[in-house]
C-alpha positions in Angstrom: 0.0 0.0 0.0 3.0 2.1 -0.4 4.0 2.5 3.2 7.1 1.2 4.9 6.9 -2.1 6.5 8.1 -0.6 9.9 5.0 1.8 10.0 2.6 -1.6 9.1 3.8 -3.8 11.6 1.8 -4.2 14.6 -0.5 -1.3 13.3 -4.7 -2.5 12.7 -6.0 -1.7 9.1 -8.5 1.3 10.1 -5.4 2.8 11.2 -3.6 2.3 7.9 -5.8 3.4 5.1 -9.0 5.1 7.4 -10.8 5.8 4.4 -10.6 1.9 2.9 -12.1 0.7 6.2 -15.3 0.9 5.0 -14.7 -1.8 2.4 -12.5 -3.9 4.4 -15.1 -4.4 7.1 -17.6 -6.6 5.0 -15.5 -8.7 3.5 -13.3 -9.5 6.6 -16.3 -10.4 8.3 -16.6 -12.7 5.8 -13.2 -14.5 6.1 -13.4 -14.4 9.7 -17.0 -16.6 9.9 -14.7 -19.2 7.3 -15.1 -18.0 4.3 -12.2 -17.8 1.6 -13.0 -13.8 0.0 -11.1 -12.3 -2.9 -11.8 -8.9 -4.0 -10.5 -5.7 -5.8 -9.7 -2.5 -3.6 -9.5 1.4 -5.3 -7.4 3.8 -2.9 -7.3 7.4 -4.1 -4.2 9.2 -5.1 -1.9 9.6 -2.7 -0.5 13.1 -2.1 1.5 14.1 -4.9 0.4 11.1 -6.8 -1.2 11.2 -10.3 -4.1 8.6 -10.0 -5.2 6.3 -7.2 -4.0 2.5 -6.9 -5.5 -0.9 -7.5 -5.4 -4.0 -5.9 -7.0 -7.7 -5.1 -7.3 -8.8 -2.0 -7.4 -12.3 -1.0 -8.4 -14.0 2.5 -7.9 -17.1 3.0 -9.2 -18.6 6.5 -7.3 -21.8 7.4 -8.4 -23.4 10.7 -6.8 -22.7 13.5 -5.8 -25.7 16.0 -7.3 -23.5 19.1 -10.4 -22.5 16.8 -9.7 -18.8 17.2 -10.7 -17.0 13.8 -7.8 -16.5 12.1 -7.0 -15.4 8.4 -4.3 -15.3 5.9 -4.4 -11.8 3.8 -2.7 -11.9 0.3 -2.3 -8.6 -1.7 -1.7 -8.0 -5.1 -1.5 -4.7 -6.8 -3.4 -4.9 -10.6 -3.3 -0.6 -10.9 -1.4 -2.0 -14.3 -3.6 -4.5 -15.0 -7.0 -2.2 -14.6 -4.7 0.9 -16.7 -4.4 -2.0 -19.3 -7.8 -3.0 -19.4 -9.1 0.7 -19.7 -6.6 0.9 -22.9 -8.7 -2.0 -24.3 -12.0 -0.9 -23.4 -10.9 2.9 -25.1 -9.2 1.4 -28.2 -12.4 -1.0 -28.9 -14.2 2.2 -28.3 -12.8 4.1 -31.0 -12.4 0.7 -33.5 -16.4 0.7 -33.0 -16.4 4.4 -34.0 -14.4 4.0 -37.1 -16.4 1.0 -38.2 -20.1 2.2 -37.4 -19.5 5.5 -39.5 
């Protein structure tokens, strides 16, 4: 998420990224009552940065031996792969354009 790893260690999520808390919640929830969740999560721009950032989040909940909820997060930044696909969906755009006229 473009912080250091020493300011994300031992630090909870709300306090990370406030304004993504919102659409974290639900799908934690999820994982936590044993679900396996994988979803896509926009963050604005960060100051001083052009456009926002992209990325799929996947929990995995394993049991644990003591049957505490526990999950395992896995991120993945797509802001490429989303930049790419809005390339695609613009240059099929304008192929449509030049062949409907």
């Amino acid at each position: 998420f473009g912080l250091p790893a020493a300011g994300v260690v031992g630090r909870r999520k709300p306090d990370l990224h406030p304004q993504a808390w919102p659409q974290v919640l639900p799908h934690l929830d999820r994982a936590l009552a044993g679900e396996p969740v994988s979803w896509e999560l926009a963050l604005p721009p960060s100051p001083g940065a052009e456009a926002g950032r992209w990325f799929r989040i996947m929990y995995a909940p394993p049991a644990a031996e003591d049957g505490a909820p526990t999950v395992v997060v896995v991120v993945v930044e797509i802001t490429e792969q989303k930049r790419s696909e809005a390339a695609i969906r613009a240059s099929e755009q304008r192929y449509r354009q030049l062949v409907d006229v």
